[in-house]
PDBQT receptor file of N, H, CA, C and O in Angstrom, charges set to zero:
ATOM      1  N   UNK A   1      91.820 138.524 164.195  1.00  0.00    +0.000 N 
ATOM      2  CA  UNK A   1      92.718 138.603 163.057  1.00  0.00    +0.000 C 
ATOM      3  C   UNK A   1      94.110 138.194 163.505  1.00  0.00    +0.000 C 
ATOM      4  O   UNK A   1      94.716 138.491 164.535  1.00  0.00    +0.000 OA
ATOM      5  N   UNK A   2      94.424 137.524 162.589  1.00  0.00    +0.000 N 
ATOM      6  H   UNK A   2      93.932 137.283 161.753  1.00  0.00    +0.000 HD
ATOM      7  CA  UNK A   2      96.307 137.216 163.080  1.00  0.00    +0.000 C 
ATOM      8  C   UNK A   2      97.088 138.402 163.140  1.00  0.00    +0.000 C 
ATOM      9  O   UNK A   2      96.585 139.487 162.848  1.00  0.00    +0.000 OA
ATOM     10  N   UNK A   3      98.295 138.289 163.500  1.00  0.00    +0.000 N 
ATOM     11  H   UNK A   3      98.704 137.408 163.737  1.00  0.00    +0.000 HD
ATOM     12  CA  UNK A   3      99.058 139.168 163.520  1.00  0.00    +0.000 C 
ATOM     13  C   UNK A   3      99.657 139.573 162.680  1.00  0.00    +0.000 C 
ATOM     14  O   UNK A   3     100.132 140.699 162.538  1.00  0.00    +0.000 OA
ATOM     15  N   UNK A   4      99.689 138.866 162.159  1.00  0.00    +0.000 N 
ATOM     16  H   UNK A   4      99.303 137.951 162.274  1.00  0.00    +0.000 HD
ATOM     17  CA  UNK A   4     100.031 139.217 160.420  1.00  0.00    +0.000 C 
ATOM     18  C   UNK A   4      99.325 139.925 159.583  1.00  0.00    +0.000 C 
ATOM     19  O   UNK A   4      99.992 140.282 158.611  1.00  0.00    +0.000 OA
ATOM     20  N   UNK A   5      98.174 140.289 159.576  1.00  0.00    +0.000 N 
ATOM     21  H   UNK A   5      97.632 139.999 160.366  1.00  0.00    +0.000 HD
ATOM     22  CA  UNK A   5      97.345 141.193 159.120  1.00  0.00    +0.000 C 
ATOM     23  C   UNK A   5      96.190 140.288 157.846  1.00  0.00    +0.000 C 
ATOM     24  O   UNK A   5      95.335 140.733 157.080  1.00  0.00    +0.000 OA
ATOM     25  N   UNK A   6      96.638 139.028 158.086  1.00  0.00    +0.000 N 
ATOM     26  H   UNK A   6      97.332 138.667 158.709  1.00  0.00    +0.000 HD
ATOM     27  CA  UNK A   6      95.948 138.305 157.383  1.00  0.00    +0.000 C 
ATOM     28  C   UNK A   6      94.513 137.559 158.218  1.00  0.00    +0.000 C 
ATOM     29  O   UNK A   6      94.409 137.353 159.427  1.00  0.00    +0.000 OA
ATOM     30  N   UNK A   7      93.699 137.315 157.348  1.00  0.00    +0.000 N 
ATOM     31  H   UNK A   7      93.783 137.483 156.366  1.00  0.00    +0.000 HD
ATOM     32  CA  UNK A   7      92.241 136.601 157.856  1.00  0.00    +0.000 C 
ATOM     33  C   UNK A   7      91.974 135.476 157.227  1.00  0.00    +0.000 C 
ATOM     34  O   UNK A   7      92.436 135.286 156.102  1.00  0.00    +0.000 OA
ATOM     35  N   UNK A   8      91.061 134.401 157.951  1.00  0.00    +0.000 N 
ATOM     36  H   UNK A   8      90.686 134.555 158.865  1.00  0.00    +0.000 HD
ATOM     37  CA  UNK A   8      90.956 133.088 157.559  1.00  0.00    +0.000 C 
ATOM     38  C   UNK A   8      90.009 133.126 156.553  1.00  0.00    +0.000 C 
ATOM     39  O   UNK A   8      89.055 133.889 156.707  1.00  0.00    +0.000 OA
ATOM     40  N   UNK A   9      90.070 132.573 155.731  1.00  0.00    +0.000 N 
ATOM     41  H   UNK A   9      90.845 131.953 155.605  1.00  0.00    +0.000 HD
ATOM     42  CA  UNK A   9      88.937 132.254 154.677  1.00  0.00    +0.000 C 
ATOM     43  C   UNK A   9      88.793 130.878 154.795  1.00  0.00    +0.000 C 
ATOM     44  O   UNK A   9      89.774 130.141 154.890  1.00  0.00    +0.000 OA
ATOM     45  N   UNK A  10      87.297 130.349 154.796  1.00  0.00    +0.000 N 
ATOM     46  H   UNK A  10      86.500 130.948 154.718  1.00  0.00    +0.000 HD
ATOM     47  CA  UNK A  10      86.690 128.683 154.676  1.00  0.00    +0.000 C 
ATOM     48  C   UNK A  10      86.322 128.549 153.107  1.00  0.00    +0.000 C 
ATOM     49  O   UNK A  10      85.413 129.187 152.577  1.00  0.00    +0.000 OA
ATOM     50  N   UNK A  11      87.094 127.699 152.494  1.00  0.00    +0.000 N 
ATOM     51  H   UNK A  11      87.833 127.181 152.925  1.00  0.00    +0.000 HD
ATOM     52  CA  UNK A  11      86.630 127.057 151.280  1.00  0.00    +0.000 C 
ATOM     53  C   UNK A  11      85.812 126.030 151.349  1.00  0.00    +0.000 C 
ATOM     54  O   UNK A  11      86.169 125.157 152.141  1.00  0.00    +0.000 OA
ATOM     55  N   UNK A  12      84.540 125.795 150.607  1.00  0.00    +0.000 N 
ATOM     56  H   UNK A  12      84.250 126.504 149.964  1.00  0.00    +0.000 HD
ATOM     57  CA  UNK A  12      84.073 124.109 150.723  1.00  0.00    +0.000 C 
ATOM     58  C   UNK A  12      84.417 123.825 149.130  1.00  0.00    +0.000 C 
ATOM     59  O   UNK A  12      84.583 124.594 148.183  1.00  0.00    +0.000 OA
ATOM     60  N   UNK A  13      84.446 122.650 149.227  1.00  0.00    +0.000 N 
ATOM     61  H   UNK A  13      84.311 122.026 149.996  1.00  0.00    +0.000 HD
ATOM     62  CA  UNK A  13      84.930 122.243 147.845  1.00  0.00    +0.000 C 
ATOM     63  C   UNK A  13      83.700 120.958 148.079  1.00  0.00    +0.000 C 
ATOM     64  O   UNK A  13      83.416 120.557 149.207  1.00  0.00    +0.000 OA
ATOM     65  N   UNK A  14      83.029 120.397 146.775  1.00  0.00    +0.000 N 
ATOM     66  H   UNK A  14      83.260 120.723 145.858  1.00  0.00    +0.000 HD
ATOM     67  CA  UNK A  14      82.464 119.232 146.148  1.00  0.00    +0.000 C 
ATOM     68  C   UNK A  14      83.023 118.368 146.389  1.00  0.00    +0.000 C 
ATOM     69  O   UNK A  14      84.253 118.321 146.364  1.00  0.00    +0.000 OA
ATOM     70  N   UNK A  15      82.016 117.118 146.796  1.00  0.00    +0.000 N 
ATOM     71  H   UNK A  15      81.017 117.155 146.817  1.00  0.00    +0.000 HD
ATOM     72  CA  UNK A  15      82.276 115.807 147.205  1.00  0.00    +0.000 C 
ATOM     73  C   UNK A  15      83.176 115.702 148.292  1.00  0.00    +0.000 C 
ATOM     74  O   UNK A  15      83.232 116.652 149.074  1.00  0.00    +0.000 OA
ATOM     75  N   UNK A  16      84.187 114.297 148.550  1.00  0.00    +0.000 N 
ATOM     76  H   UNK A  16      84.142 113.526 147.915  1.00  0.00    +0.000 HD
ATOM     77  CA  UNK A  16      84.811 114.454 149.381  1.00  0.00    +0.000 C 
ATOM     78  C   UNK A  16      86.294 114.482 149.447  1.00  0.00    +0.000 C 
ATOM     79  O   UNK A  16      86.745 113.337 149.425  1.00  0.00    +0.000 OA
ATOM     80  N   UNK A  17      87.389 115.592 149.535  1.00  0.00    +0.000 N 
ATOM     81  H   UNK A  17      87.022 116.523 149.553  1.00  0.00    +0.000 HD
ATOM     82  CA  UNK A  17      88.628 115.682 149.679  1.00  0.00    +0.000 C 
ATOM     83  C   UNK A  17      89.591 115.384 150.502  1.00  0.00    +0.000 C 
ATOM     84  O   UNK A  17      90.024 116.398 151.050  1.00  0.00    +0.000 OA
ATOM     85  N   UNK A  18      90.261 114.144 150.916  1.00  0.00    +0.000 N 
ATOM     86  H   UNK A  18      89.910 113.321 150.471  1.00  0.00    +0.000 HD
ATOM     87  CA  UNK A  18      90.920 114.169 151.901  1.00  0.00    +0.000 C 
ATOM     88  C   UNK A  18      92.113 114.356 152.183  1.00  0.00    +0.000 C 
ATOM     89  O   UNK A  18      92.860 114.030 151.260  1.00  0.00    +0.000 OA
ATOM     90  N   UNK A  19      92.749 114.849 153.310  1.00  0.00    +0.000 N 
ATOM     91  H   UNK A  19      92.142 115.114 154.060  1.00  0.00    +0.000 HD
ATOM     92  CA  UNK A  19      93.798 115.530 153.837  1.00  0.00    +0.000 C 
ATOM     93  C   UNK A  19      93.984 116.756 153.851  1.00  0.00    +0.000 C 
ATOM     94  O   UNK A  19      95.002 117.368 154.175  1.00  0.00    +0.000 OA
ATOM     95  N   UNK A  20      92.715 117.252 153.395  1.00  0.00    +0.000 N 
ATOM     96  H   UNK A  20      91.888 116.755 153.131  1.00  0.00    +0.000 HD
ATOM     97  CA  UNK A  20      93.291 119.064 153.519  1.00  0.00    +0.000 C 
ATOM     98  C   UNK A  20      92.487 119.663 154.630  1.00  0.00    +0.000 C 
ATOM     99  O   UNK A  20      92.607 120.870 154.840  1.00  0.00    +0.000 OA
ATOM    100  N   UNK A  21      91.774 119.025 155.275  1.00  0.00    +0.000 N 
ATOM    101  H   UNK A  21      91.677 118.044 155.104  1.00  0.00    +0.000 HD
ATOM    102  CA  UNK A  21      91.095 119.802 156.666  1.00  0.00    +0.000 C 
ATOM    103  C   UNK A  21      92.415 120.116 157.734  1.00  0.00    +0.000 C 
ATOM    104  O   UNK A  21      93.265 119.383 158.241  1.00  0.00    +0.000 OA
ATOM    105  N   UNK A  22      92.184 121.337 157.794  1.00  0.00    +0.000 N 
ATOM    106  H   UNK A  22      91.493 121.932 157.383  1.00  0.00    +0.000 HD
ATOM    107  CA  UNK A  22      93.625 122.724 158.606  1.00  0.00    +0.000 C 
ATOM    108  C   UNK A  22      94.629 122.508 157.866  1.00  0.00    +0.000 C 
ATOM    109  O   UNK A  22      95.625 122.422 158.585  1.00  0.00    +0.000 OA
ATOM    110  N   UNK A  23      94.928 122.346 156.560  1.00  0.00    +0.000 N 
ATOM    111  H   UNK A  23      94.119 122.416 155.976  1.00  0.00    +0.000 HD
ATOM    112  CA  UNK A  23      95.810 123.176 155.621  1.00  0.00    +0.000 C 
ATOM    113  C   UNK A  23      95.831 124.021 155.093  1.00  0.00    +0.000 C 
ATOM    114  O   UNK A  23      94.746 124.515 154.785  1.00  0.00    +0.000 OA
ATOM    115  N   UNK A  24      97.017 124.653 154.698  1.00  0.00    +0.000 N 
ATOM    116  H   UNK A  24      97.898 124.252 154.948  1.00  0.00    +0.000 HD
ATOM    117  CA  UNK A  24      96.651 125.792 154.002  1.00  0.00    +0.000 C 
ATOM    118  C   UNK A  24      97.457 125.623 152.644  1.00  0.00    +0.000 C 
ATOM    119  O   UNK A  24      98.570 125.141 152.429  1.00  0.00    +0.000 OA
ATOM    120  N   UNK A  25      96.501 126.190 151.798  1.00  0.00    +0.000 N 
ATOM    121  H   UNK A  25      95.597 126.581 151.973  1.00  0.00    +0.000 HD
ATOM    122  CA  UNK A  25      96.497 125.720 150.163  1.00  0.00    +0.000 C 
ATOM    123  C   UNK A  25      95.978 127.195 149.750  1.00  0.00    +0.000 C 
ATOM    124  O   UNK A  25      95.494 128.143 150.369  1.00  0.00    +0.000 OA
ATOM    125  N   UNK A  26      96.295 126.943 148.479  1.00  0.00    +0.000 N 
ATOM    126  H   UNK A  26      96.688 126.173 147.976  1.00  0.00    +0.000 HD
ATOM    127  CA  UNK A  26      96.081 128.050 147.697  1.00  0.00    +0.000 C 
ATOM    128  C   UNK A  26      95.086 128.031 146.985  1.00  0.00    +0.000 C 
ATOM    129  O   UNK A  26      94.846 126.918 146.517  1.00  0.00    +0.000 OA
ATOM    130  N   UNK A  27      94.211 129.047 146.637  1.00  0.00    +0.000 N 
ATOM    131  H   UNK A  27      94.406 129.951 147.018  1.00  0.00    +0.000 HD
ATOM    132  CA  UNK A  27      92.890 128.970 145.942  1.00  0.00    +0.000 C 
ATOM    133  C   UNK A  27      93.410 130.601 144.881  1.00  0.00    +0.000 C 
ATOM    134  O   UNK A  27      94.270 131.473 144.756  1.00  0.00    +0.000 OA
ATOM    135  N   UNK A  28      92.125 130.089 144.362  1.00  0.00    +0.000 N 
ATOM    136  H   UNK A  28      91.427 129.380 144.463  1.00  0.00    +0.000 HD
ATOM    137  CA  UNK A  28      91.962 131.281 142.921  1.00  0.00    +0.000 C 
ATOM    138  C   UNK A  28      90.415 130.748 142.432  1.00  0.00    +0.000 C 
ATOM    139  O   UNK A  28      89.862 129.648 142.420  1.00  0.00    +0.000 OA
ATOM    140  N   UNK A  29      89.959 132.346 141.973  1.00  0.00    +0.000 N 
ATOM    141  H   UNK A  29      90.408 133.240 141.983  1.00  0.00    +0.000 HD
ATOM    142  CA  UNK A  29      88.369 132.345 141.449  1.00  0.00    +0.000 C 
ATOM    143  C   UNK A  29      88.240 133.131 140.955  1.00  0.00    +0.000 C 
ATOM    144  O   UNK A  29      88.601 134.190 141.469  1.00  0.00    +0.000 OA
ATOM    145  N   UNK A  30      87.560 133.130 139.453  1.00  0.00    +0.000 N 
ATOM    146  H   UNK A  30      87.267 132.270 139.035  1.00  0.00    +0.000 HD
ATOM    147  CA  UNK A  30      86.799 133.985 138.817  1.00  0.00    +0.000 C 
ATOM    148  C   UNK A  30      86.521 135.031 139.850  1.00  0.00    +0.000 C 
ATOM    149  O   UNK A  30      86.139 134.863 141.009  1.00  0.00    +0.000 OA
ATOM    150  N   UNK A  31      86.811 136.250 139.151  1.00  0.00    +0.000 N 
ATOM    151  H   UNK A  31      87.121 136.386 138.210  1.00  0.00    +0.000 HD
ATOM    152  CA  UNK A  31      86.555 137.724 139.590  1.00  0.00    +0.000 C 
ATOM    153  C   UNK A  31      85.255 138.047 139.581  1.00  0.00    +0.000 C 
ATOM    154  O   UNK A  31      84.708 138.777 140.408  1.00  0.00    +0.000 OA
ATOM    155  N   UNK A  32      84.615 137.384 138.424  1.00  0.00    +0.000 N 
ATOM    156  H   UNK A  32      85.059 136.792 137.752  1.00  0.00    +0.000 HD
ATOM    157  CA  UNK A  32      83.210 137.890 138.073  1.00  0.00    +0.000 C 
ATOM    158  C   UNK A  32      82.464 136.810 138.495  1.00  0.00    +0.000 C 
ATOM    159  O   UNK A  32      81.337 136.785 138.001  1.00  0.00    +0.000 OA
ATOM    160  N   UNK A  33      82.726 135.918 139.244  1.00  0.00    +0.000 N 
ATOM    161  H   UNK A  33      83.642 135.939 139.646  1.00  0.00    +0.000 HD
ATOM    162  CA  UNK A  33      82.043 135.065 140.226  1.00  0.00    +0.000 C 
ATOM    163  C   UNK A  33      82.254 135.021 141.274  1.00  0.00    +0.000 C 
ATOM    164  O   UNK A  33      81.727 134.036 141.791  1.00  0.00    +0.000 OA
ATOM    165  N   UNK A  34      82.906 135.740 142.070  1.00  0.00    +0.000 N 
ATOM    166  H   UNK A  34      83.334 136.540 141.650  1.00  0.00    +0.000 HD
ATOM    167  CA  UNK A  34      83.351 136.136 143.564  1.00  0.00    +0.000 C 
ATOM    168  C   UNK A  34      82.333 137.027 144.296  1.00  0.00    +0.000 C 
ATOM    169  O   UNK A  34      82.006 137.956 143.558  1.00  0.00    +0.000 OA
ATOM    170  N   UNK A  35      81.869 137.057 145.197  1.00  0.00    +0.000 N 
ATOM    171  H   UNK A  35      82.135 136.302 145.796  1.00  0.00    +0.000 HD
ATOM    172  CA  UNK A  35      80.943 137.331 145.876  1.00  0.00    +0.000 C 
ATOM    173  C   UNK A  35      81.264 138.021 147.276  1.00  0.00    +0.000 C 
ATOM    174  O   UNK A  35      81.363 137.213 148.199  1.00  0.00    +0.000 OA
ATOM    175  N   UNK A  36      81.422 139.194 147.570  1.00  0.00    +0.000 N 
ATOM    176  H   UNK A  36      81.341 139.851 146.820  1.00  0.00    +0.000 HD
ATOM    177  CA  UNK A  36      81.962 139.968 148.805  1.00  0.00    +0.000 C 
ATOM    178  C   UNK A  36      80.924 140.479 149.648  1.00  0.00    +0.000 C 
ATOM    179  O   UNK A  36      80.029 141.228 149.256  1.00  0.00    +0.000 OA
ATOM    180  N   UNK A  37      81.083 140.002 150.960  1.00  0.00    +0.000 N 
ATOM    181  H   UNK A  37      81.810 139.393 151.278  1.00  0.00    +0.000 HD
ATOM    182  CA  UNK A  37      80.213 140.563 151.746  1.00  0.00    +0.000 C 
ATOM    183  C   UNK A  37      81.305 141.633 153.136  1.00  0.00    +0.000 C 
ATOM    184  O   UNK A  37      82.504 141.375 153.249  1.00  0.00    +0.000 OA
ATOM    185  N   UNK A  38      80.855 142.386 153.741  1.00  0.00    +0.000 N 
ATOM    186  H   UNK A  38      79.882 142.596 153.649  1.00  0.00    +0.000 HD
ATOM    187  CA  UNK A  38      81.295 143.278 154.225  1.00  0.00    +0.000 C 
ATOM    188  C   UNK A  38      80.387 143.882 155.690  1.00  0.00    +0.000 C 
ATOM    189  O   UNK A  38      79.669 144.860 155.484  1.00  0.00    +0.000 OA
ATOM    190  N   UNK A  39      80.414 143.469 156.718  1.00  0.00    +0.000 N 
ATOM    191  H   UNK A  39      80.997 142.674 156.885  1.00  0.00    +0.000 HD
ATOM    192  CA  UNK A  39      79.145 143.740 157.956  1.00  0.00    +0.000 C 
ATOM    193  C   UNK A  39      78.028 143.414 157.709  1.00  0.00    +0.000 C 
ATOM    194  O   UNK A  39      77.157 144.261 157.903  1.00  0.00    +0.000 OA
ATOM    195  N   UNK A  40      77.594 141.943 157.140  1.00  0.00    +0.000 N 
ATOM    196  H   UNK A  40      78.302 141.255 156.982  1.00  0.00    +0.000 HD
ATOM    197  CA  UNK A  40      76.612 141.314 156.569  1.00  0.00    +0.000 C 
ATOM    198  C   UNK A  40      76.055 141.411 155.297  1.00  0.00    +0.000 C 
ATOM    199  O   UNK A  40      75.325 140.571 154.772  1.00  0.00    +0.000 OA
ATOM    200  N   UNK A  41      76.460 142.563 154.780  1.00  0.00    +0.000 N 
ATOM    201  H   UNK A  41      77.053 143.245 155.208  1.00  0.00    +0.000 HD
ATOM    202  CA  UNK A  41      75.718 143.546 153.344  1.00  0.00    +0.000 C 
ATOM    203  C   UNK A  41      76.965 143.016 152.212  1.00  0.00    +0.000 C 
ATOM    204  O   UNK A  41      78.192 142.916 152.218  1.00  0.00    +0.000 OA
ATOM    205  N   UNK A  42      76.019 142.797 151.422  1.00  0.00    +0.000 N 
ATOM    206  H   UNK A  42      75.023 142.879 151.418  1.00  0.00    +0.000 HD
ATOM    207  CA  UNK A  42      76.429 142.599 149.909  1.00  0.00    +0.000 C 
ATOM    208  C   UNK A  42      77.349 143.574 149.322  1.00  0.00    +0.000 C 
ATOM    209  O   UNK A  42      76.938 144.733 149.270  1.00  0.00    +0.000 OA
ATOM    210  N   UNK A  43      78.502 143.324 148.876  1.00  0.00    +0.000 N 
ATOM    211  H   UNK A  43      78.836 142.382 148.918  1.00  0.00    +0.000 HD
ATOM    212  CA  UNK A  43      79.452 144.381 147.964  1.00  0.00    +0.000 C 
ATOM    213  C   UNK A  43      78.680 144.474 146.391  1.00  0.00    +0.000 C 
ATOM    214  O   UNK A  43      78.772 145.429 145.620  1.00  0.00    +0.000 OA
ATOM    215  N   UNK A  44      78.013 143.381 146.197  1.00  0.00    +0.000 N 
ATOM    216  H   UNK A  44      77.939 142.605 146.823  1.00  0.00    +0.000 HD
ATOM    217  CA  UNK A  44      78.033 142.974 144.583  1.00  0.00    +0.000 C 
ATOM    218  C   UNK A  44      77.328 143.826 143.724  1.00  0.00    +0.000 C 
ATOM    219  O   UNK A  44      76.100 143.878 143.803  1.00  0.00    +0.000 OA
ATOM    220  N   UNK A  45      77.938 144.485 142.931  1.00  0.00    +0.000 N 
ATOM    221  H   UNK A  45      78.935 144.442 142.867  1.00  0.00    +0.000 HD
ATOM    222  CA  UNK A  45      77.468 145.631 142.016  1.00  0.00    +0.000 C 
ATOM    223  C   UNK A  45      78.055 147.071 142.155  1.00  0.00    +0.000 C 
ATOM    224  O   UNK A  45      78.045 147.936 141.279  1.00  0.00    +0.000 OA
ATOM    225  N   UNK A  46      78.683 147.193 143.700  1.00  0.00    +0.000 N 
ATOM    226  H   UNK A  46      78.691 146.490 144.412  1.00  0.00    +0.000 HD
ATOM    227  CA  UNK A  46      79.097 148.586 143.753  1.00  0.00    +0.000 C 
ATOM    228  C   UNK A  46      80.524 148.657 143.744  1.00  0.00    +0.000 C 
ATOM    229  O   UNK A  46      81.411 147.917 144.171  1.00  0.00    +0.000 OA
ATOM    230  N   UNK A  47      80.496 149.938 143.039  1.00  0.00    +0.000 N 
ATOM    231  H   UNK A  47      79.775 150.538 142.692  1.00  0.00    +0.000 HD
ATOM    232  CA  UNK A  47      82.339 150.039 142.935  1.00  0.00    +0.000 C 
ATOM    233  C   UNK A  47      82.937 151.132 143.705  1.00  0.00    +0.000 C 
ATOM    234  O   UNK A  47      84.158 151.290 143.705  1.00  0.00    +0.000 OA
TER     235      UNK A  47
């Protein structure tokens, strides 16, 4: 983990995008299409 207390996330995006391989950009996603995993195990359904 950085020192910052932040962690890397990998986006893939469709087809092919160029210039953004090791940038950092901003993303956003549907809540109710987001998918959390946590020590291999599925978050999805529990609150």
């Amino acid at each position: 983990m950085p020192q910052d207390g932040r962690e890397a996330v990998i986006a893939k995006l469709p087809g092919i995008v160029h210039g953004l391989r090791g940038q950092q950009v901003t993303l956003s996603a549907d809540p109710a299409k987001v998918h959390l995993f946590a020590d291999g195990q599925s978050l999805r359904g529990r609150a």
